[in-house]
ROPA-627811 format. One record per atom (N, C-alpha, C): residue number from 1; residue in three letters; atom name; z, x negated, y negated. Coordinates in steps of 0.05 Angstrom, whole numbers. Atoms other than C-alpha are relative to their C-alpha. Layout:
BEGIN
pos=NUM; code=Ala; site=CA; zz=Z; xx=X; yy=Y
...
END
This chain:
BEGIN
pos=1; code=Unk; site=N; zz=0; xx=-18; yy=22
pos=1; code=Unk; site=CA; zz=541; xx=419; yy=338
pos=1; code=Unk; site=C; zz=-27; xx=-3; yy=-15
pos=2; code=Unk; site=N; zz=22; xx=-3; yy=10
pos=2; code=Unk; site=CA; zz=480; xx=438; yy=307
pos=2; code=Unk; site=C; zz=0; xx=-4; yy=-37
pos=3; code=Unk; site=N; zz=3; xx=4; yy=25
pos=3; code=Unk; site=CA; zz=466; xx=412; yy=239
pos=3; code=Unk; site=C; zz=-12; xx=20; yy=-24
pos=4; code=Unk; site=N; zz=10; xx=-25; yy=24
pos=4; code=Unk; site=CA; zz=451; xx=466; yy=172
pos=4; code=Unk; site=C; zz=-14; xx=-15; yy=-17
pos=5; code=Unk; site=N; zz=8; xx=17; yy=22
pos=5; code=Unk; site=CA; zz=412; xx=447; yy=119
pos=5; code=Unk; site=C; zz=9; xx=22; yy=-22
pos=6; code=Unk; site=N; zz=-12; xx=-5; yy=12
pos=6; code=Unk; site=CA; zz=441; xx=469; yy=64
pos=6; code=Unk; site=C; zz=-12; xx=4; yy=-25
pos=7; code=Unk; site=N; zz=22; xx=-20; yy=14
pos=7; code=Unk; site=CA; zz=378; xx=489; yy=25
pos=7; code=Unk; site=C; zz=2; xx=35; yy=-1
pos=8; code=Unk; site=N; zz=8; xx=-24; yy=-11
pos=8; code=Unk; site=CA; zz=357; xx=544; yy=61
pos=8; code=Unk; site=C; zz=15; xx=17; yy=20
pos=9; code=Unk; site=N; zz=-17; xx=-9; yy=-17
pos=9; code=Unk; site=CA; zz=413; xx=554; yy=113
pos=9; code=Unk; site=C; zz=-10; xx=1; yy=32
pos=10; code=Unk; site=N; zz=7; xx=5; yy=-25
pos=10; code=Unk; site=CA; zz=372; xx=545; yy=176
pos=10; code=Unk; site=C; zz=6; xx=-26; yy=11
pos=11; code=Unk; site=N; zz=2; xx=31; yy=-8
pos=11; code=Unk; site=CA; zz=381; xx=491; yy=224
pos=11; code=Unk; site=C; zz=-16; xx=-23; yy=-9
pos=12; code=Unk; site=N; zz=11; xx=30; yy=16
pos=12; code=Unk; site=CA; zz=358; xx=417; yy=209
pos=12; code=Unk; site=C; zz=-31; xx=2; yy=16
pos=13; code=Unk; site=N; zz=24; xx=0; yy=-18
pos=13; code=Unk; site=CA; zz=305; xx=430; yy=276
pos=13; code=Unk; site=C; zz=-23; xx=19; yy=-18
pos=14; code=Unk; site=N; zz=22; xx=-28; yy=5
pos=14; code=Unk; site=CA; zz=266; xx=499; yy=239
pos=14; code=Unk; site=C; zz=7; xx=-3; yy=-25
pos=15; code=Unk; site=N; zz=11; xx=6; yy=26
pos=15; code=Unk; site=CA; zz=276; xx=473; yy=169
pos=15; code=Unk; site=C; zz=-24; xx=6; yy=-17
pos=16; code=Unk; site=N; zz=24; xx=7; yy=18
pos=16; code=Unk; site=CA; zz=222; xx=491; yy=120
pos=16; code=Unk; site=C; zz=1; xx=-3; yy=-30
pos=17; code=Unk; site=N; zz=-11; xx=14; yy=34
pos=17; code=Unk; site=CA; zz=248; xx=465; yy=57
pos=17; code=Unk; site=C; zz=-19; xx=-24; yy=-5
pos=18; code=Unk; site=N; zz=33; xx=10; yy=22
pos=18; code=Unk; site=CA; zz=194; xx=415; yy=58
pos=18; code=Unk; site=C; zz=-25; xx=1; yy=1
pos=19; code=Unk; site=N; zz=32; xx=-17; yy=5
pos=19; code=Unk; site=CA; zz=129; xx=452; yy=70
pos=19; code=Unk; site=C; zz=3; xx=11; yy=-23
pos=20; code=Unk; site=N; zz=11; xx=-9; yy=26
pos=20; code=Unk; site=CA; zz=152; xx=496; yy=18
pos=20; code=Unk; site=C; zz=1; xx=-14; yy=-30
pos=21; code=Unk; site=N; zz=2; xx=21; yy=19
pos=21; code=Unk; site=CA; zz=166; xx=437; yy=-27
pos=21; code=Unk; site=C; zz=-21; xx=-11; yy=-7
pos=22; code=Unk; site=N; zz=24; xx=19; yy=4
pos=22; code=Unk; site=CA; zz=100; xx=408; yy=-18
pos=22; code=Unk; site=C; zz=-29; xx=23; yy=-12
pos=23; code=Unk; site=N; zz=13; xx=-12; yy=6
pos=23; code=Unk; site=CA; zz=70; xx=482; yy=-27
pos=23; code=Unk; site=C; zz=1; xx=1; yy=-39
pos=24; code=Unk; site=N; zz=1; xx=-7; yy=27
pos=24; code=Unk; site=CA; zz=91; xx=492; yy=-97
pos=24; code=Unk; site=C; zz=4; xx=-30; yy=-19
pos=25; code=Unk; site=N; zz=7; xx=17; yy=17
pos=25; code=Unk; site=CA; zz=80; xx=418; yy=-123
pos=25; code=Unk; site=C; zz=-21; xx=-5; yy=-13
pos=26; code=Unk; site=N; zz=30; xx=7; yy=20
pos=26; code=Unk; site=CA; zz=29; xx=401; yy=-180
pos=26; code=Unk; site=C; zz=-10; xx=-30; yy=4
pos=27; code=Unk; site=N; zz=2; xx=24; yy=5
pos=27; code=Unk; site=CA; zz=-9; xx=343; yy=-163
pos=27; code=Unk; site=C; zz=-21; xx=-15; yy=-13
pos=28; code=Unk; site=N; zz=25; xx=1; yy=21
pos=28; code=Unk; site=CA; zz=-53; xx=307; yy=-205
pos=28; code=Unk; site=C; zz=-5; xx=-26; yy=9
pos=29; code=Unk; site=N; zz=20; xx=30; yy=-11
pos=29; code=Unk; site=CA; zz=-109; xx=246; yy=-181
pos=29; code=Unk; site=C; zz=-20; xx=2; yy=-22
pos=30; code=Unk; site=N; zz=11; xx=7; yy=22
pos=30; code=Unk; site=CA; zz=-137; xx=214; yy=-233
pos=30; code=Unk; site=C; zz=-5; xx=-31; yy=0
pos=31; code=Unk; site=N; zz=-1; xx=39; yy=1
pos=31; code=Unk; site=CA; zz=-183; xx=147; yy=-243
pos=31; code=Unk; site=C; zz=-1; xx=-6; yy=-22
pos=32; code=Unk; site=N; zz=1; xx=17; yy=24
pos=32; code=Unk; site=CA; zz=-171; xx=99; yy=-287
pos=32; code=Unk; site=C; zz=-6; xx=-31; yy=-6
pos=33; code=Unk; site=N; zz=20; xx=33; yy=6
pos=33; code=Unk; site=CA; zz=-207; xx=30; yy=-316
pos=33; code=Unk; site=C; zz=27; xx=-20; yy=-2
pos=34; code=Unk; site=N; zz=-17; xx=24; yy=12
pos=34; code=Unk; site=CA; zz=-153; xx=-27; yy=-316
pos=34; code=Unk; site=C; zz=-14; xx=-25; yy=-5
pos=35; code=Unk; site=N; zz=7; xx=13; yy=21
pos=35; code=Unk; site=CA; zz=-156; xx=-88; yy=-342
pos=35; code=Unk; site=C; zz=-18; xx=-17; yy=24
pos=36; code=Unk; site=N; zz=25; xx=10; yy=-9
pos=36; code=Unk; site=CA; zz=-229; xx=-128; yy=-330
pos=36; code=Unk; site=C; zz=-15; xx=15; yy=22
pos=37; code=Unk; site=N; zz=30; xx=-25; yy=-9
pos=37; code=Unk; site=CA; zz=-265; xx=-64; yy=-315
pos=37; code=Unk; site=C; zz=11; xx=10; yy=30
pos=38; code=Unk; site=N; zz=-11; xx=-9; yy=-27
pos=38; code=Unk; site=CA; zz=-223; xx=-53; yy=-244
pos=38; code=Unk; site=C; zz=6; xx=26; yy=-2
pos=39; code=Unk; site=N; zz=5; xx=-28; yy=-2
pos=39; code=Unk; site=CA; zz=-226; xx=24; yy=-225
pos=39; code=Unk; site=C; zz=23; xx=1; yy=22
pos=40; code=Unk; site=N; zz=-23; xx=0; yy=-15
pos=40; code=Unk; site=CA; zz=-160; xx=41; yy=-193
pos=40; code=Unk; site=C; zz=1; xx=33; yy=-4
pos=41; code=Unk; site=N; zz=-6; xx=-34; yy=3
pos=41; code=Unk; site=CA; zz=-144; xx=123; yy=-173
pos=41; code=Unk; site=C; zz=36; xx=0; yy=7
pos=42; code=Unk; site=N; zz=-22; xx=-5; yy=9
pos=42; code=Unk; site=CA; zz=-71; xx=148; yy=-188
pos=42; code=Unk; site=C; zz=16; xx=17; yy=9
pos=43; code=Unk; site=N; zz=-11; xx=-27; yy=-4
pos=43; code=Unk; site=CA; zz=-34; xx=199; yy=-157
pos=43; code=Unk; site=C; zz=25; xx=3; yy=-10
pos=44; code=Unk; site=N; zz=-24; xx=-13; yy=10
pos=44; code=Unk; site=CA; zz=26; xx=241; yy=-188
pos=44; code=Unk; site=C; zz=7; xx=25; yy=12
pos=45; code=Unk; site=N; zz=-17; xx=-24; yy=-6
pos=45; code=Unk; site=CA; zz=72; xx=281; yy=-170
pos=45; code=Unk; site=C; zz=5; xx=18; yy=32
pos=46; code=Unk; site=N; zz=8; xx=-6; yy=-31
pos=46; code=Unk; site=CA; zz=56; xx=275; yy=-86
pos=46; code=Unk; site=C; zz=29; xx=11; yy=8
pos=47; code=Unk; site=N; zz=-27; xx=6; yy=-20
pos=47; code=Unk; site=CA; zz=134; xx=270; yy=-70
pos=47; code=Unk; site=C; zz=20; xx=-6; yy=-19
pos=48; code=Unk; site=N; zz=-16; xx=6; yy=15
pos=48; code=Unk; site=CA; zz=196; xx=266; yy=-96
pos=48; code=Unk; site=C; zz=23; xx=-20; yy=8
pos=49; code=Unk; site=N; zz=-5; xx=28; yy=-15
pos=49; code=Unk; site=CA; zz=227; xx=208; yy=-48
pos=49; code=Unk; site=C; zz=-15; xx=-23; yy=-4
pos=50; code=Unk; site=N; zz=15; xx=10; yy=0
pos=50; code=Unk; site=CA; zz=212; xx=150; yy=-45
pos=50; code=Unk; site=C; zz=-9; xx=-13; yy=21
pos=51; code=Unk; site=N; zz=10; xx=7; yy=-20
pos=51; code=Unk; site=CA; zz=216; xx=135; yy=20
pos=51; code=Unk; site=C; zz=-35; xx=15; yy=11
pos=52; code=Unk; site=N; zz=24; xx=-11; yy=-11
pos=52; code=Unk; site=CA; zz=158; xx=189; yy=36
pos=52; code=Unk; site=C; zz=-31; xx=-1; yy=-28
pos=53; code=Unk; site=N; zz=9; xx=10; yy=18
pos=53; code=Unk; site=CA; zz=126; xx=163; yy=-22
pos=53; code=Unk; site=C; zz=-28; xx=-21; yy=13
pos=54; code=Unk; site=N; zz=3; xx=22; yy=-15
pos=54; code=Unk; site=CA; zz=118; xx=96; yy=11
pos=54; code=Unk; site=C; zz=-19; xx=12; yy=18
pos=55; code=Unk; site=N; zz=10; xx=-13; yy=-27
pos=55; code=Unk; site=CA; zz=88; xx=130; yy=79
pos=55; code=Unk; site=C; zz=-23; xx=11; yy=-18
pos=56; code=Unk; site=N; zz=37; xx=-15; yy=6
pos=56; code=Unk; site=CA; zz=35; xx=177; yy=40
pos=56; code=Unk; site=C; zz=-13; xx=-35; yy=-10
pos=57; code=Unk; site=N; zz=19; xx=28; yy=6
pos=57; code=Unk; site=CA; zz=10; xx=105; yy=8
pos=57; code=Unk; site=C; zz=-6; xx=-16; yy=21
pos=58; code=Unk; site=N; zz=15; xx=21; yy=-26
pos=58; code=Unk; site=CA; zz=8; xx=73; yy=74
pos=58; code=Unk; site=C; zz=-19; xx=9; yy=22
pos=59; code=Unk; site=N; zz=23; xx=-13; yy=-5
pos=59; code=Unk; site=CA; zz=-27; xx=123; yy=99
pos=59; code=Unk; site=C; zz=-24; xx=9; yy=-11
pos=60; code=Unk; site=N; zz=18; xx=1; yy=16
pos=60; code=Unk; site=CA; zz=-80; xx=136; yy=48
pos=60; code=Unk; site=C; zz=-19; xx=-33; yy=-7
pos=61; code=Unk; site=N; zz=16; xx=25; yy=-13
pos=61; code=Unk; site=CA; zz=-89; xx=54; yy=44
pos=61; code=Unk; site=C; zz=-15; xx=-4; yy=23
pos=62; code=Unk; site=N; zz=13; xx=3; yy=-26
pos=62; code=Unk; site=CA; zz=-109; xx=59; yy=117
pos=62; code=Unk; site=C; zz=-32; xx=16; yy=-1
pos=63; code=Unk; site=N; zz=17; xx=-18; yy=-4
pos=63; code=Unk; site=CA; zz=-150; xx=119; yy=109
pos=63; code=Unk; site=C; zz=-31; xx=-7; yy=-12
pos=64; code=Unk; site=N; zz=26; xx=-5; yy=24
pos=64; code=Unk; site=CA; zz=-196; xx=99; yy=36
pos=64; code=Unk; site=C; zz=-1; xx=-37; yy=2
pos=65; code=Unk; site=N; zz=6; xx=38; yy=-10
pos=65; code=Unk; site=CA; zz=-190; xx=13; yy=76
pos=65; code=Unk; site=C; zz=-4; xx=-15; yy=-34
pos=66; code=Unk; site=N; zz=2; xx=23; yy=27
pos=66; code=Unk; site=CA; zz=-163; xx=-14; yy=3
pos=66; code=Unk; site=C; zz=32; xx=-1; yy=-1
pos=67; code=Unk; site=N; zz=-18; xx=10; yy=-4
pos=67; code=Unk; site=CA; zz=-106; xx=-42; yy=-22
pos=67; code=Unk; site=C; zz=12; xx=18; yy=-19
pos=68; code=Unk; site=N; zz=-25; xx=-12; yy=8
pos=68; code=Unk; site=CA; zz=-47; xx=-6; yy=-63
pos=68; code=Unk; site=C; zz=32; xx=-7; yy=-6
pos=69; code=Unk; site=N; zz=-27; xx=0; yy=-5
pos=69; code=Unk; site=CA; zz=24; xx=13; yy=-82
pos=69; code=Unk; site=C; zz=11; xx=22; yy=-6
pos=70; code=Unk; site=N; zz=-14; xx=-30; yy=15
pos=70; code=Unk; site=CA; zz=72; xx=63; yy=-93
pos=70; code=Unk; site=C; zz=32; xx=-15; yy=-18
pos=71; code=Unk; site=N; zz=-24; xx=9; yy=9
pos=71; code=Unk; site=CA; zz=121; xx=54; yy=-149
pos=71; code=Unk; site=C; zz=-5; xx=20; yy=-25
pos=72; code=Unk; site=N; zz=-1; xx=-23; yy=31
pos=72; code=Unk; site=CA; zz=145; xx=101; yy=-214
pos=72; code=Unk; site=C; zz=-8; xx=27; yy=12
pos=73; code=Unk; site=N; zz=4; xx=-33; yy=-6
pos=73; code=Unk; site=CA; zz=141; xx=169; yy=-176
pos=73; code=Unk; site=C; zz=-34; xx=-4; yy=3
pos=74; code=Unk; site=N; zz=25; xx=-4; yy=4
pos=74; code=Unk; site=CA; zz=71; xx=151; yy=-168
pos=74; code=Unk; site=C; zz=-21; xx=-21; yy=21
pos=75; code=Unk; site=N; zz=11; xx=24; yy=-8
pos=75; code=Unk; site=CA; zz=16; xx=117; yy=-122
pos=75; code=Unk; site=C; zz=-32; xx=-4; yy=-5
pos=76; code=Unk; site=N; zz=25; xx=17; yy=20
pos=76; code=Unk; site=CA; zz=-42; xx=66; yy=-143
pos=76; code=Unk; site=C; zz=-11; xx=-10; yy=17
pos=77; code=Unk; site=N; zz=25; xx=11; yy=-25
pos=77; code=Unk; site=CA; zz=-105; xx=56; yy=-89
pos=77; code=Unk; site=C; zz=-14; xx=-19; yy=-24
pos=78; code=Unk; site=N; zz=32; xx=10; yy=10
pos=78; code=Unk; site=CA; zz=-160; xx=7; yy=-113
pos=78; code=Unk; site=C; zz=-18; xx=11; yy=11
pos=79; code=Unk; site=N; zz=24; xx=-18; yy=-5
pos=79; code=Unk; site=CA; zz=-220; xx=41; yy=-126
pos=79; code=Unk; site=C; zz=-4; xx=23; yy=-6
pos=80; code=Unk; site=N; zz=2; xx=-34; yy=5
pos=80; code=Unk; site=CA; zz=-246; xx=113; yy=-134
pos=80; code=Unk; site=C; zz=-1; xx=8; yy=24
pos=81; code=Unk; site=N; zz=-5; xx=-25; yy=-24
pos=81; code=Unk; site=CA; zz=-219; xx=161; yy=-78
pos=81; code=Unk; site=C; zz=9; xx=19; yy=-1
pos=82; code=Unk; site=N; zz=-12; xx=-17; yy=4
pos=82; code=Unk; site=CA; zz=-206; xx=212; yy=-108
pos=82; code=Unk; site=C; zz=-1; xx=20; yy=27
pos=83; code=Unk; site=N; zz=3; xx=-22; yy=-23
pos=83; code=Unk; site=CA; zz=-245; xx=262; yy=-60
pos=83; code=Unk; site=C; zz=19; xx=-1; yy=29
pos=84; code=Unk; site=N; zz=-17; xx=5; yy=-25
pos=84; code=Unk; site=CA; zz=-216; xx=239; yy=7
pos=84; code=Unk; site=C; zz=34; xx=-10; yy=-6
pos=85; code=Unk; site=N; zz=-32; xx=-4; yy=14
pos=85; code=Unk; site=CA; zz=-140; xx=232; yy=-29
pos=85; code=Unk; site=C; zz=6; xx=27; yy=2
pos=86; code=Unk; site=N; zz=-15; xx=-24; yy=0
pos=86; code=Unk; site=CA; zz=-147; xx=302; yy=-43
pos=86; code=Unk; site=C; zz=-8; xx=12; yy=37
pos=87; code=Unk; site=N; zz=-4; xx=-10; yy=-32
pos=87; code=Unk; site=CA; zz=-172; xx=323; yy=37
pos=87; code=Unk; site=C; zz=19; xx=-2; yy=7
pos=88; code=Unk; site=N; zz=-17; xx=7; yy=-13
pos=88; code=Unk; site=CA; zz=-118; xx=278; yy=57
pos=88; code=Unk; site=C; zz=23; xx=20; yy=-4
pos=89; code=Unk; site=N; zz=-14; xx=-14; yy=12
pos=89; code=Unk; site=CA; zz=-65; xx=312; yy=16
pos=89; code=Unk; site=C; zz=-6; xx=33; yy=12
pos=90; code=Unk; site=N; zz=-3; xx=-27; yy=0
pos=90; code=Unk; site=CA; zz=-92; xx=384; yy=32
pos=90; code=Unk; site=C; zz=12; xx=-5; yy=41
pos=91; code=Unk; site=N; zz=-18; xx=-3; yy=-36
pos=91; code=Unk; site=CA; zz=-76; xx=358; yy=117
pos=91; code=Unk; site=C; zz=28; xx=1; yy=-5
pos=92; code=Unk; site=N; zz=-21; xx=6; yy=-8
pos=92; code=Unk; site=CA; zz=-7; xx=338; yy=96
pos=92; code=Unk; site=C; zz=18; xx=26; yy=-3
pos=93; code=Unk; site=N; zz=-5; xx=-25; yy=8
pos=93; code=Unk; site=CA; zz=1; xx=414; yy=75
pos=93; code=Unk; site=C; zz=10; xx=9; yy=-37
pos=94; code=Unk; site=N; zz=2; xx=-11; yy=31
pos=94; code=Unk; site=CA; zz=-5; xx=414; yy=-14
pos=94; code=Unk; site=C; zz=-19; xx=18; yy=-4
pos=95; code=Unk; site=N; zz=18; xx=-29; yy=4
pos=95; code=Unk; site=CA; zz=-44; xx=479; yy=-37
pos=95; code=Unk; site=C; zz=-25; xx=-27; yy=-15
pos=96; code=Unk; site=N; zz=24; xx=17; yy=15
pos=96; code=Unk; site=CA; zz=-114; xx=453; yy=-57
pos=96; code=Unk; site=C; zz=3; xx=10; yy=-21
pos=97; code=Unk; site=N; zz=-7; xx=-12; yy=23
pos=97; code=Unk; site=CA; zz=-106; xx=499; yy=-117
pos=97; code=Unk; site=C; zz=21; xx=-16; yy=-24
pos=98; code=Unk; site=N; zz=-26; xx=15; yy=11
pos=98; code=Unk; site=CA; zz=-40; xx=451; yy=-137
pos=98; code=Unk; site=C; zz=-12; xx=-30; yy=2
pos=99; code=Unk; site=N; zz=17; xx=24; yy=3
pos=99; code=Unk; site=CA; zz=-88; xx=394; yy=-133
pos=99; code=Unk; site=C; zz=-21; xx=-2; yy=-25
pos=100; code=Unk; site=N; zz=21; xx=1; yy=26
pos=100; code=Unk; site=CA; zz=-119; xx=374; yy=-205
pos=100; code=Unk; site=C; zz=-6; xx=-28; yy=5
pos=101; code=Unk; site=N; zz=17; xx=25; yy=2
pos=101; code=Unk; site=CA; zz=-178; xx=315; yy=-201
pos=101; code=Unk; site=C; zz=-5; xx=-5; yy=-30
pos=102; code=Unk; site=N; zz=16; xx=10; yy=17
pos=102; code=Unk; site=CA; zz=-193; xx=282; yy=-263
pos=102; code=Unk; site=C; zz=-15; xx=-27; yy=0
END
Protein backbone atom coordinates (compact mmCIF):
# COMPACT_ATOMS: atom_id res chain seq x y z
CA UNK A 1 0.00 0.00 0.00
CA UNK A 2 1.28 3.15 -1.03
CA UNK A 3 1.78 5.77 1.55
CA UNK A 4 -0.17 9.64 1.29
CA UNK A 5 1.25 12.47 2.67
CA UNK A 6 -1.15 14.18 4.14
CA UNK A 7 0.04 17.71 3.22
CA UNK A 8 -0.50 17.74 -0.18
CA UNK A 9 -2.26 14.36 -0.85
CA UNK A 10 0.25 12.89 -3.23
CA UNK A 11 2.22 9.90 -2.59
CA UNK A 12 5.22 9.90 -0.04
CA UNK A 13 7.56 8.89 -3.57
CA UNK A 14 6.33 12.49 -5.72
CA UNK A 15 5.97 14.54 -2.56
CA UNK A 16 6.81 18.19 -2.88
CA UNK A 17 5.96 19.54 0.38
CA UNK A 18 9.54 20.10 0.97
CA UNK A 19 10.88 21.97 -2.06
CA UNK A 20 8.02 24.13 -1.58
CA UNK A 21 8.86 24.54 2.07
CA UNK A 22 12.35 25.48 1.43
CA UNK A 23 10.96 27.86 -1.53
CA UNK A 24 9.05 30.17 0.60
CA UNK A 25 11.49 30.28 3.69
CA UNK A 26 13.27 33.58 4.86
CA UNK A 27 16.73 32.97 5.57
CA UNK A 28 18.99 35.22 7.13
CA UNK A 29 23.24 34.76 7.39
CA UNK A 30 24.70 37.04 9.41
CA UNK A 31 28.39 37.53 11.04
CA UNK A 32 28.97 38.15 14.27
CA UNK A 33 32.18 39.13 16.77
CA UNK A 34 32.04 36.76 19.88
CA UNK A 35 33.78 36.85 22.69
CA UNK A 36 37.84 37.68 22.19
CA UNK A 37 37.31 39.09 18.76
CA UNK A 38 36.24 35.41 17.21
CA UNK A 39 34.11 35.99 13.89
CA UNK A 40 31.55 33.25 13.77
CA UNK A 41 28.57 33.38 10.68
CA UNK A 42 24.91 32.44 11.80
CA UNK A 43 22.30 31.06 9.87
CA UNK A 44 18.37 31.34 10.59
CA UNK A 45 15.65 30.08 9.64
CA UNK A 46 17.38 27.13 7.09
CA UNK A 47 14.88 24.37 8.44
CA UNK A 48 12.44 23.65 10.66
CA UNK A 49 13.71 19.98 11.91
CA UNK A 50 16.17 19.30 13.55
CA UNK A 51 17.26 16.43 12.26
CA UNK A 52 17.85 18.25 8.69
CA UNK A 53 19.17 20.94 10.60
CA UNK A 54 21.98 18.79 11.81
CA UNK A 55 22.81 17.45 8.03
CA UNK A 56 22.77 21.16 6.42
CA UNK A 57 25.62 21.92 9.33
CA UNK A 58 27.50 18.86 8.45
CA UNK A 59 27.43 19.64 5.25
CA UNK A 60 28.38 23.27 5.20
CA UNK A 61 31.29 22.31 7.96
CA UNK A 62 32.73 20.11 5.24
CA UNK A 63 32.20 22.49 2.53
CA UNK A 64 33.69 26.23 4.33
CA UNK A 65 36.66 23.13 6.31
CA UNK A 66 35.69 24.77 9.96
CA UNK A 67 34.19 23.79 12.88
CA UNK A 68 30.42 24.41 14.06
CA UNK A 69 27.00 23.55 15.40
CA UNK A 70 23.52 23.50 15.00
CA UNK A 71 21.33 24.27 17.98
CA UNK A 72 18.20 26.90 18.77
CA UNK A 73 16.63 26.64 15.20
CA UNK A 74 19.84 27.90 14.12
CA UNK A 75 23.51 27.03 12.79
CA UNK A 76 27.01 28.56 13.96
CA UNK A 77 30.25 27.98 11.38
CA UNK A 78 33.53 29.58 12.66
CA UNK A 79 34.52 32.23 10.59
CA UNK A 80 33.09 34.40 7.75
CA UNK A 81 31.22 32.29 5.03
CA UNK A 82 28.73 33.96 4.39
CA UNK A 83 29.12 33.94 0.44
CA UNK A 84 29.60 30.17 -0.10
CA UNK A 85 26.60 29.44 2.81
CA UNK A 86 24.48 31.33 0.60
CA UNK A 87 25.66 29.22 -2.96
CA UNK A 88 25.36 26.24 -0.84
CA UNK A 89 21.87 27.00 0.30
CA UNK A 90 20.70 28.27 -3.23
CA UNK A 91 21.94 24.09 -4.46
CA UNK A 92 19.82 22.73 -1.71
CA UNK A 93 16.84 24.59 -3.54
CA UNK A 94 16.05 28.21 -1.14
CA UNK A 95 15.11 31.22 -3.56
CA UNK A 96 18.27 33.47 -3.53
CA UNK A 97 15.80 36.34 -3.23
CA UNK A 98 14.66 34.56 0.43
CA UNK A 99 18.34 34.76 1.28
CA UNK A 100 19.24 38.05 3.42
CA UNK A 101 23.34 38.52 4.11
CA UNK A 102 24.22 40.79 6.71
Amino acid sequence: MVEICPVCGLPKEICVCGTITREQQRVTVRRETRRWGKTVTVIQGASGRAKDLKTIAKTLKTLCACGGTAKDNQIILQGDHRERVKQYLTQLGFQEENIEIH
